[in-house]
GUKEFI-942433 format. One record per residue (C-alpha): chain; x, y, z; residue in three letters. Coordinates in nm, 4 decimals, always signed. Last residue first. Example, Ala and Ser with C-alpha at 12.3 -4.5 7.8 and 13.67 -1.06 7.14 Angstrom:
<unit = A, xx = +1.3670, yy = -0.1060, zz = +0.7140, code = SER> .
<unit = A, xx = +1.2300, yy = -0.4500, zz = +0.7800, code = ALA> .
***
This chain:
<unit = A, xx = +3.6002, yy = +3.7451, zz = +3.7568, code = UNK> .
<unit = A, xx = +3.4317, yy = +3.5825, zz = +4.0372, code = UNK> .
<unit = A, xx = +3.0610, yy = +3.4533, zz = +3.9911, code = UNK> .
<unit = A, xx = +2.8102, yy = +3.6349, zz = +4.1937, code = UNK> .
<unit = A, xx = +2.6290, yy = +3.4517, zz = +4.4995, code = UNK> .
<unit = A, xx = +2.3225, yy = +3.2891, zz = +4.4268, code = UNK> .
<unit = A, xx = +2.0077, yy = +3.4207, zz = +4.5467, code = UNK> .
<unit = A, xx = +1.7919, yy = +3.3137, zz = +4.2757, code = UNK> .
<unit = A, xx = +1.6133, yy = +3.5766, zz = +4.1416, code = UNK> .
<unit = A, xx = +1.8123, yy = +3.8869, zz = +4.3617, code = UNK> .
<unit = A, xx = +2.1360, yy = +3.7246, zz = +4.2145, code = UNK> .
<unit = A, xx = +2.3840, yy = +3.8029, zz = +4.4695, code = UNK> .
<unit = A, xx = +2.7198, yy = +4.0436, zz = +4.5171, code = UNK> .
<unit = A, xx = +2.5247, yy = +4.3181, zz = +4.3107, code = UNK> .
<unit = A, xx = +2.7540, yy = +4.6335, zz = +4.2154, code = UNK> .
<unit = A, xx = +2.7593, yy = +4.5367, zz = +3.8580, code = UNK> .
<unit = A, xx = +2.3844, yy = +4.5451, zz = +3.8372, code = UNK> .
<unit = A, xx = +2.2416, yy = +4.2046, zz = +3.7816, code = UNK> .
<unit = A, xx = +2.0010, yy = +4.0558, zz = +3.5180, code = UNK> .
<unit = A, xx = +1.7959, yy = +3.6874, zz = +3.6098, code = UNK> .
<unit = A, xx = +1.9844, yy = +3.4479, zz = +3.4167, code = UNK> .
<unit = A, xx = +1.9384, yy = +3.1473, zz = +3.6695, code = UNK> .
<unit = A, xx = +2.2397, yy = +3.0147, zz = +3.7565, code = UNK> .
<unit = A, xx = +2.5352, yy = +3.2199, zz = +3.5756, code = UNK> .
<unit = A, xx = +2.3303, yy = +3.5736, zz = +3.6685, code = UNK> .
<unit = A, xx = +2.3072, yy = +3.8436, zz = +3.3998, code = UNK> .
<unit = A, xx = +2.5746, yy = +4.0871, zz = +3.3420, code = UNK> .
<unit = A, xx = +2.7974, yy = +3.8700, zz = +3.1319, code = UNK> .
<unit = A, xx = +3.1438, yy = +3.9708, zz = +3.1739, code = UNK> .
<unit = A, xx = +3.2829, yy = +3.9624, zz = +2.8207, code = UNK> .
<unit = A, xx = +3.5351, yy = +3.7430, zz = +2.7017, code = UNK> .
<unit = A, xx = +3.7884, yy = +3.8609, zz = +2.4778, code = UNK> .
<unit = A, xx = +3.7125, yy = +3.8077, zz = +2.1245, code = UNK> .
<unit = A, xx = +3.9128, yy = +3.4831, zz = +1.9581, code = UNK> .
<unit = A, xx = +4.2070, yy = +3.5897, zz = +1.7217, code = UNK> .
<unit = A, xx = +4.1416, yy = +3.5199, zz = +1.3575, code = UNK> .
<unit = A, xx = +4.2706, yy = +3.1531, zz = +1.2271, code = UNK> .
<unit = A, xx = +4.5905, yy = +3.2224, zz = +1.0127, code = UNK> .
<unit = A, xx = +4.5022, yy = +3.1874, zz = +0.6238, code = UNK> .
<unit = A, xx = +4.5297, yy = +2.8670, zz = +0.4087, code = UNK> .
<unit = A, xx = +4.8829, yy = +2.8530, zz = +0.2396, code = UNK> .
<unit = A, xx = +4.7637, yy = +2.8636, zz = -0.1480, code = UNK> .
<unit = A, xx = +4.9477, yy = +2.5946, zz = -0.4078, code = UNK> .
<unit = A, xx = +4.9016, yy = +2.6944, zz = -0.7224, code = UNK> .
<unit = A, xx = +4.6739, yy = +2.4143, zz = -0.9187, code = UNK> .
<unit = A, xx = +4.7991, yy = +2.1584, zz = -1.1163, code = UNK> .
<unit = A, xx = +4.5831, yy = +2.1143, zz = -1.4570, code = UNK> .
<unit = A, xx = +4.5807, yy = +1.7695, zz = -1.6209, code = UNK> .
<unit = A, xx = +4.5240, yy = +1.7924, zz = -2.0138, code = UNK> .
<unit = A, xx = +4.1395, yy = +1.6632, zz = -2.0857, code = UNK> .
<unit = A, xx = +4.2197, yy = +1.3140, zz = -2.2012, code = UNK> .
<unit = A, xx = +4.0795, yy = +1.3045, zz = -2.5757, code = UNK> .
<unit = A, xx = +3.7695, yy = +1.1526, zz = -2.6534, code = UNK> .
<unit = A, xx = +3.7824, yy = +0.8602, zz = -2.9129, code = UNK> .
<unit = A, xx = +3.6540, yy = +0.5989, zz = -2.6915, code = UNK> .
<unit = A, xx = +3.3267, yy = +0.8032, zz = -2.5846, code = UNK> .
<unit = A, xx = +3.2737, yy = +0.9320, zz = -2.9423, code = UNK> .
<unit = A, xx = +3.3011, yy = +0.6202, zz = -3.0595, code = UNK> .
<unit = A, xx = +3.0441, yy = +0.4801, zz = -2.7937, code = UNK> .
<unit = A, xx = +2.7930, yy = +0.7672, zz = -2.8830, code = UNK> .
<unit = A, xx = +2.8611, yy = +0.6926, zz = -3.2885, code = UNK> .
<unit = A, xx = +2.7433, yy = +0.3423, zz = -3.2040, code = UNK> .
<unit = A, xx = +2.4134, yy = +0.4652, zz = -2.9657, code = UNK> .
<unit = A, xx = +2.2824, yy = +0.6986, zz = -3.2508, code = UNK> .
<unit = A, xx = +2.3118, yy = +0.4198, zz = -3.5398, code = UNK> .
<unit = A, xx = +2.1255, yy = +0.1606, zz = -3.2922, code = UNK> .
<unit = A, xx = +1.8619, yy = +0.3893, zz = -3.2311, code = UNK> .
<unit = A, xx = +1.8261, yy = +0.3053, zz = -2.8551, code = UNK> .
<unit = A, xx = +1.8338, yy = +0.6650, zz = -2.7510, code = UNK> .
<unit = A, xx = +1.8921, yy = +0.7229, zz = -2.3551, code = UNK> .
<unit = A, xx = +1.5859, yy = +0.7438, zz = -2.1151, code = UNK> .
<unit = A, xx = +1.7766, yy = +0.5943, zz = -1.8565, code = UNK> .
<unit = A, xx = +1.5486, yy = +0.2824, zz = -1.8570, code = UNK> .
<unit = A, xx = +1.5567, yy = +0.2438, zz = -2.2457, code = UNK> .
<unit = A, xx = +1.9625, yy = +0.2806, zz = -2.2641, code = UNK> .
<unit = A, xx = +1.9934, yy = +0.0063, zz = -1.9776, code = UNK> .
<unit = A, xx = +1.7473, yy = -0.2397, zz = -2.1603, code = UNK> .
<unit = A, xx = +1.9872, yy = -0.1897, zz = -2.4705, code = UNK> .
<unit = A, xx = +2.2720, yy = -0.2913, zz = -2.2527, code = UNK> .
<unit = A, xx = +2.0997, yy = -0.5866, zz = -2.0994, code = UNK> .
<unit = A, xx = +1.9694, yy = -0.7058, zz = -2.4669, code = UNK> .
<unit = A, xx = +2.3378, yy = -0.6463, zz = -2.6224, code = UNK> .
<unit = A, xx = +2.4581, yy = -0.8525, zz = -2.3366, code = UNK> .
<unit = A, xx = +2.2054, yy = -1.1291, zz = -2.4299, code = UNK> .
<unit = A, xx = +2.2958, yy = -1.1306, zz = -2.7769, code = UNK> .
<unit = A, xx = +2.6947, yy = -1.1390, zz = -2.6920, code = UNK> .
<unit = A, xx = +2.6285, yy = -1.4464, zz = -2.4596, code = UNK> .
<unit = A, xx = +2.3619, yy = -1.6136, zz = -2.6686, code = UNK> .
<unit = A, xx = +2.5964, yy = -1.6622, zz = -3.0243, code = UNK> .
<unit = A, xx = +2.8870, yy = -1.8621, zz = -2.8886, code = UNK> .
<unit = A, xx = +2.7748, yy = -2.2036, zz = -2.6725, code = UNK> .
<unit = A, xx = +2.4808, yy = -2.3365, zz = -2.9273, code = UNK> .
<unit = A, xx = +2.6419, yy = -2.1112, zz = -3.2587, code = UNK> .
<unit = A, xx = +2.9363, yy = -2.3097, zz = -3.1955, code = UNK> .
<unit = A, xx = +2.8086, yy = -2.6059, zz = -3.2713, code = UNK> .
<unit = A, xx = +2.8316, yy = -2.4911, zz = -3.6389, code = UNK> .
<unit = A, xx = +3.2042, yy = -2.5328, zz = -3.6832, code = UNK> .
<unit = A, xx = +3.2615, yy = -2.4125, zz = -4.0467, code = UNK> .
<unit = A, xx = +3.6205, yy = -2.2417, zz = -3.8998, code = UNK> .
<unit = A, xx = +3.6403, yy = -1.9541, zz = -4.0745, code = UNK> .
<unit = A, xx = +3.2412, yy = -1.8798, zz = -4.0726, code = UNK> .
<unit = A, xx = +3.1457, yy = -1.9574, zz = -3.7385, code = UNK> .
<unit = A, xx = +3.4347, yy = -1.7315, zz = -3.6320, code = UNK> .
<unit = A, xx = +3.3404, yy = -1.4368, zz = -3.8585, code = UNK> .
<unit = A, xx = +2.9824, yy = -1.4713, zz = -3.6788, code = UNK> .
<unit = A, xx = +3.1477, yy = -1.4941, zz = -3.3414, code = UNK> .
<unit = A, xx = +3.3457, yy = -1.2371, zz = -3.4241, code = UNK> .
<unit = A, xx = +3.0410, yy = -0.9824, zz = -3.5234, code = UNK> .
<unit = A, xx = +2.8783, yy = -1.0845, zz = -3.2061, code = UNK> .
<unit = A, xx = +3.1469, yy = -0.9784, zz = -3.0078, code = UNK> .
<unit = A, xx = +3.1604, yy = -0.5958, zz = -3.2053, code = UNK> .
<unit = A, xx = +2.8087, yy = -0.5538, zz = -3.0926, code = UNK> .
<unit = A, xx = +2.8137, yy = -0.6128, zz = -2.7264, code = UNK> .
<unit = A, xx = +3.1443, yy = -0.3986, zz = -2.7345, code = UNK> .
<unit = A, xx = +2.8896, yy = -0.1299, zz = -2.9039, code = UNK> .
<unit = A, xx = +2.5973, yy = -0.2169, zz = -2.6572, code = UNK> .
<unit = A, xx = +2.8797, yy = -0.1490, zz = -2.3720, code = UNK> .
<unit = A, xx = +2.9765, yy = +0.1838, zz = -2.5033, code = UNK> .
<unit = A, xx = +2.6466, yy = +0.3134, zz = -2.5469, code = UNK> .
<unit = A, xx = +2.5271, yy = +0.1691, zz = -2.1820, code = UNK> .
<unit = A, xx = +2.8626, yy = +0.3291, zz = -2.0418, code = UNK> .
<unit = A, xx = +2.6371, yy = +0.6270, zz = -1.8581, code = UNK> .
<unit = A, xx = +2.3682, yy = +0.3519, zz = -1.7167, code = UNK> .
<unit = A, xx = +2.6434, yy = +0.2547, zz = -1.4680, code = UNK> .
<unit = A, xx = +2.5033, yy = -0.0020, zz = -1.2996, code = UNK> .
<unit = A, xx = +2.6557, yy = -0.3107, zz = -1.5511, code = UNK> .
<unit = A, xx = +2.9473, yy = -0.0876, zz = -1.5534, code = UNK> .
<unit = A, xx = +3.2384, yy = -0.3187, zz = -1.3267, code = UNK> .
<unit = A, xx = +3.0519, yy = -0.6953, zz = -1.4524, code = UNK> .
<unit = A, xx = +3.0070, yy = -0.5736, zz = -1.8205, code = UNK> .
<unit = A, xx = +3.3563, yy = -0.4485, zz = -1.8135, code = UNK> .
<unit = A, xx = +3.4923, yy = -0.7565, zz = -1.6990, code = UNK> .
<unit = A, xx = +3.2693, yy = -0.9218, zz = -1.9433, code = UNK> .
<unit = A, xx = +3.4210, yy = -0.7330, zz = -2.2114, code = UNK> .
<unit = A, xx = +3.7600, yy = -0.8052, zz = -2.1651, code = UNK> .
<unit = A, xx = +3.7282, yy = -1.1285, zz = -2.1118, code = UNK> .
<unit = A, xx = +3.5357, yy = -1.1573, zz = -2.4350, code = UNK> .
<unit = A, xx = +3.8275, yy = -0.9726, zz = -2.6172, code = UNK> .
<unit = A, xx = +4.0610, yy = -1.2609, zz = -2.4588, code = UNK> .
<unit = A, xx = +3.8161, yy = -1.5416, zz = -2.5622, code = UNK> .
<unit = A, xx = +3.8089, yy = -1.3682, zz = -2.9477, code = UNK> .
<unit = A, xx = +4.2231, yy = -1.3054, zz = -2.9652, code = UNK> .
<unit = A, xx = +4.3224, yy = -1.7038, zz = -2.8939, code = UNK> .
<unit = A, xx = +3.9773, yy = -1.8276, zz = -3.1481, code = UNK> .
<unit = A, xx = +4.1388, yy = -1.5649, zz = -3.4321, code = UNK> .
<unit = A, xx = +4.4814, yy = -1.7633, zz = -3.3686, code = UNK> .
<unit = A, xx = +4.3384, yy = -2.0881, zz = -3.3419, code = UNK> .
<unit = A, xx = +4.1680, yy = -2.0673, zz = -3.6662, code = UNK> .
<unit = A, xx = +4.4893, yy = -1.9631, zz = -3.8424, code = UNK> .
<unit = A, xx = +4.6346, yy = -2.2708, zz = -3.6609, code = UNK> .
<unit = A, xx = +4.4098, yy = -2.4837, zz = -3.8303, code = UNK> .
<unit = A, xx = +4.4388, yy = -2.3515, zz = -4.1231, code = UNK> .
<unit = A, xx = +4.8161, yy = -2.4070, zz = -4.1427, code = UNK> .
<unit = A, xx = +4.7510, yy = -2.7404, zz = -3.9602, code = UNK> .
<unit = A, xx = +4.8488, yy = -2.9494, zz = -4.3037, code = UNK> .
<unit = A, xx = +5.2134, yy = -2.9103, zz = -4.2641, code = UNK> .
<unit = A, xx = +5.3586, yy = -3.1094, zz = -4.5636, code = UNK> .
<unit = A, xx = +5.5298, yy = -3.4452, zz = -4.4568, code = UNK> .
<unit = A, xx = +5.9177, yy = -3.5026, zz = -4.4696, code = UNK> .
<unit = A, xx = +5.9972, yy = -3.6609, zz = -4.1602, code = UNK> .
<unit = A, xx = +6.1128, yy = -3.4453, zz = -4.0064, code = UNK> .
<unit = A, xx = +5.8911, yy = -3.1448, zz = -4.0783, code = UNK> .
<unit = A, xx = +5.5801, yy = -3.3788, zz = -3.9443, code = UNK> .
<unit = A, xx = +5.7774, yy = -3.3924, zz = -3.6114, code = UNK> .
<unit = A, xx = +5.8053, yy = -2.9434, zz = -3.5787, code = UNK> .
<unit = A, xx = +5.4331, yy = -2.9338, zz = -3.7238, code = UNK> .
<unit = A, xx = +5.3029, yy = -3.1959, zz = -3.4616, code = UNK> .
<unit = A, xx = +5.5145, yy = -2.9683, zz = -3.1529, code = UNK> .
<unit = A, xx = +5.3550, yy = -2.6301, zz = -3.3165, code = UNK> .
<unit = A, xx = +5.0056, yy = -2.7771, zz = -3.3608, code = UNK> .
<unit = A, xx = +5.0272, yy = -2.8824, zz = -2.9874, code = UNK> .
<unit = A, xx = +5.1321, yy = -2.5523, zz = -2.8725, code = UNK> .
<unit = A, xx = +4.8726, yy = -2.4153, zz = -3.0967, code = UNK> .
<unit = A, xx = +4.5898, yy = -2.6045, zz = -2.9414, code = UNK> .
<unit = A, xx = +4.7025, yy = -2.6061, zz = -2.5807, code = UNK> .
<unit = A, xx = +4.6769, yy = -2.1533, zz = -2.6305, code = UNK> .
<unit = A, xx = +4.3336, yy = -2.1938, zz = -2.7895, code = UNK> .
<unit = A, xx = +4.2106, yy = -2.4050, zz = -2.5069, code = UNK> .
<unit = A, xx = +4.3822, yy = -2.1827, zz = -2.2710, code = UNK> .
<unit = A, xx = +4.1888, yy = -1.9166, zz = -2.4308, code = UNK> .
<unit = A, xx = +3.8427, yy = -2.0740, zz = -2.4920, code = UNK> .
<unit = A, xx = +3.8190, yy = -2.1947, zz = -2.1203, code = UNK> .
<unit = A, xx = +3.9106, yy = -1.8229, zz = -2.0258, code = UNK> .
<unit = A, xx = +3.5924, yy = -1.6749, zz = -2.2533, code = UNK> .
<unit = A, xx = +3.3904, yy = -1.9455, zz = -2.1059, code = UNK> .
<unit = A, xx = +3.4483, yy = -1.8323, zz = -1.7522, code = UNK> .
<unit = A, xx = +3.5264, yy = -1.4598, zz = -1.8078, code = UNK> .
<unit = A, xx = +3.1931, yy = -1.4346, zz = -2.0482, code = UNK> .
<unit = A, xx = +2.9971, yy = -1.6699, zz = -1.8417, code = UNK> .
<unit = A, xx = +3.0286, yy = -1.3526, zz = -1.5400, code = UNK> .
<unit = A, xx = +2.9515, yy = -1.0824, zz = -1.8298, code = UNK> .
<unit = A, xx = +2.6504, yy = -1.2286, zz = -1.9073, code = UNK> .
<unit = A, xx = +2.5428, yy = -1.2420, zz = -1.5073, code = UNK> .
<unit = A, xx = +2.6318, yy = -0.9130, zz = -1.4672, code = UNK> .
<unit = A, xx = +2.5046, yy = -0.7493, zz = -1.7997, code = UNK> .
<unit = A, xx = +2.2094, yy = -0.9209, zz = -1.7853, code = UNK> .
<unit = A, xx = +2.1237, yy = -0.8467, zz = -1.4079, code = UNK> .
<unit = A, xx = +2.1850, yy = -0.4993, zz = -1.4749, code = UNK> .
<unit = A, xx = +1.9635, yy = -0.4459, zz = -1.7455, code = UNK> .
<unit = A, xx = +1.6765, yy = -0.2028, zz = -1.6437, code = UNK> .
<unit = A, xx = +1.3302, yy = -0.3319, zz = -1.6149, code = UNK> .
<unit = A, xx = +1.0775, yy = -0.0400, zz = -1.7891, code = UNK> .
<unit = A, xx = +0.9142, yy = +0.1717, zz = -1.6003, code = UNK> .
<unit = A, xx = +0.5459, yy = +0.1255, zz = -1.4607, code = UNK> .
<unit = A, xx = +0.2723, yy = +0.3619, zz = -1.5385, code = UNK> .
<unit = A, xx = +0.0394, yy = +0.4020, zz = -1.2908, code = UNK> .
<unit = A, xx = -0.3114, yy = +0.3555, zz = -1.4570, code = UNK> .
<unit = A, xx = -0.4826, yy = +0.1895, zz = -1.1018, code = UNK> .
<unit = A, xx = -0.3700, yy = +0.3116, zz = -0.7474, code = UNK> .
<unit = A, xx = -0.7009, yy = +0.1800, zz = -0.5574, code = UNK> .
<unit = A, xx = -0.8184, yy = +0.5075, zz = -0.3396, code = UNK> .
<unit = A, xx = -0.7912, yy = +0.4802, zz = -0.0045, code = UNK> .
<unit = A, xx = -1.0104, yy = +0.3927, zz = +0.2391, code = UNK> .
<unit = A, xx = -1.0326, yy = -0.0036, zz = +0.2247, code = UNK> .
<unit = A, xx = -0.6149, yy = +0.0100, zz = +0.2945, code = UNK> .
<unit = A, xx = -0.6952, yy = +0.1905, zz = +0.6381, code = UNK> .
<unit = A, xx = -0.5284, yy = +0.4963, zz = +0.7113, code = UNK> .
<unit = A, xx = -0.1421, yy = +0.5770, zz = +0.7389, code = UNK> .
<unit = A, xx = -0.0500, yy = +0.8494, zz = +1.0246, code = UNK> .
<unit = A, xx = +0.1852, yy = +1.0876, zz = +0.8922, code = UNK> .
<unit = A, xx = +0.5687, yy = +1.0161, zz = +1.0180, code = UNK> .
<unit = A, xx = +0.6906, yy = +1.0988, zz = +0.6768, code = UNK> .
<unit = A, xx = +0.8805, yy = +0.8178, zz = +0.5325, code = UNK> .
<unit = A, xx = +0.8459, yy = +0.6001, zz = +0.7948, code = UNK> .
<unit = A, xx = +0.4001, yy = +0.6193, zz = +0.7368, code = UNK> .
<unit = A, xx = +0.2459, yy = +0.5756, zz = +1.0952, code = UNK> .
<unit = A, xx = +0.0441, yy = +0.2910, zz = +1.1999, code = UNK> .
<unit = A, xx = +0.2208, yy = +0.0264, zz = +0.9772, code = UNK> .
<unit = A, xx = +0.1151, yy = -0.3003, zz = +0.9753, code = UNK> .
<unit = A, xx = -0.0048, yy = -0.2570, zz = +0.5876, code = UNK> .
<unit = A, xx = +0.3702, yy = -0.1851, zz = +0.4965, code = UNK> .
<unit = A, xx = +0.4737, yy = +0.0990, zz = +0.3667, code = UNK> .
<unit = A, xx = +0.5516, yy = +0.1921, zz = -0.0200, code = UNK> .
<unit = A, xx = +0.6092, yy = +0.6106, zz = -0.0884, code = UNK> .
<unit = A, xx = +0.3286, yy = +0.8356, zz = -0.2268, code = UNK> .
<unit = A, xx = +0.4349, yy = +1.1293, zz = +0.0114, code = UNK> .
<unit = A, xx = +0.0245, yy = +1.1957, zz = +0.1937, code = UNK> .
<unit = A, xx = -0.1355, yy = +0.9157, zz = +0.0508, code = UNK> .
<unit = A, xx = +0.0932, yy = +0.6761, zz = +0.1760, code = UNK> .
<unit = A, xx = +0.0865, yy = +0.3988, zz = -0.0560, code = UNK> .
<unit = A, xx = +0.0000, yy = +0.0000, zz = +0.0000, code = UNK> .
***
């Protein structure tokens, strides 16, 4: 139920709203809260959790890559002994792009993980969203495996989603031509230069005022004439200077 003085959530046990210390009346007497509009989730959850199976399967995928060569390399090295033509040259090619996709989806899903609250990198995470898909497709397409597209294609179109839901809960654009030149122009922005500042000693502290003799009594406030030796409110004898 709603406070119907502030408009905030309290409980139905409540006697008194915490938000404004009104009293809260009975939920039959107010009003049923019908045609709010609701906002749209955000994509945090998206972002984190996408960018969590990005470092895990993104690291599997790079050692993975990183065994493959080293064992292409070792079968090359034997196969050039004994005379046989290297047949892992596209292999190894595939490898390489594999080695530098995992480590860009590292990359990414750290970022998702550090920004996924930060509805200000939204552009720039839809655009990384973007660029992932576009080597998984290039992947699928060098290497011809199409079990990839079970393990490769959800992650980047999921963080994409959680991006885009970020842009439409901060009330950014989600015109996908607007939100790719924002990212660019968030990568390409120059450093501002760093300014140093003069240093400024701060100034002395002023002298505290002399005290002043009050001239009413210490006890009870009543006023006294400077010749009174007691308060004639309270009786109390006259503080020494």
């Amino acid at each position: 139920m709603f406070c119907k003085h502030c408009g905030n959530g309290v409980s139905r046990d409540f006697a008194f709203c915490i938000h404004c210390g009104k009293a809260i009346e009975a939920a039959a007497q107010q009003p049923a809260m019908v045609g709010i509009p609701i906002a749209p989730a955000d994509g945090r959850k998206f972002l984190k959790v996408t960018g969590i199976l990005f470092i895990v399967f993104g690291g599997l995928a790079f050692f993975g890559a990183i065994i493959g060569l080293a064992f292409i390399g070792a079968t090359t090295g034997a196969l050039r002994q004994i005379g046989m033509p290297n047949i892992f040259s596209p292999a190894r090619a595939v490898l390489v792009f594999g080695l530098f996709t995992s480590a860009y989806q590292i990359f990414i899903g750290i970022m998702g993980i550090r920004d996924h609250a930060n509805y200000a990198k939204a552009p720039l995470l839809y655009a990384f969203g973007v660029v992932d898909l576009a080597l998984v497709i290039i992947g699928l397409i060098i290497s011809g495996f199409v079990w990839t597209v079970i393990f490769s294609l959800p992650l980047p179109i999921l963080f994409i989603i959680g991006a885009h839901k970020n842009l439409a809960f901060s009330g950014q654009t989600t015109n996908i031509q607007e939100v790719l030149q924002t990212a660019l122009a968030a990568i390409t922005k120059p450093t501002p230069p760093t300014v140093h500042m003069p240093y400024h000693p701060p100034a002395p502290a002023p002298e505290p005022a002399p005290e002043v003799n009050p001239a009413g009594c210490l006890h009870c406030g009543n006023i006294m004439n400077d010749d009174d030796l007691f308060c004639s409110g309270c009786g109390q004898k006259r503080a020494a200077l």
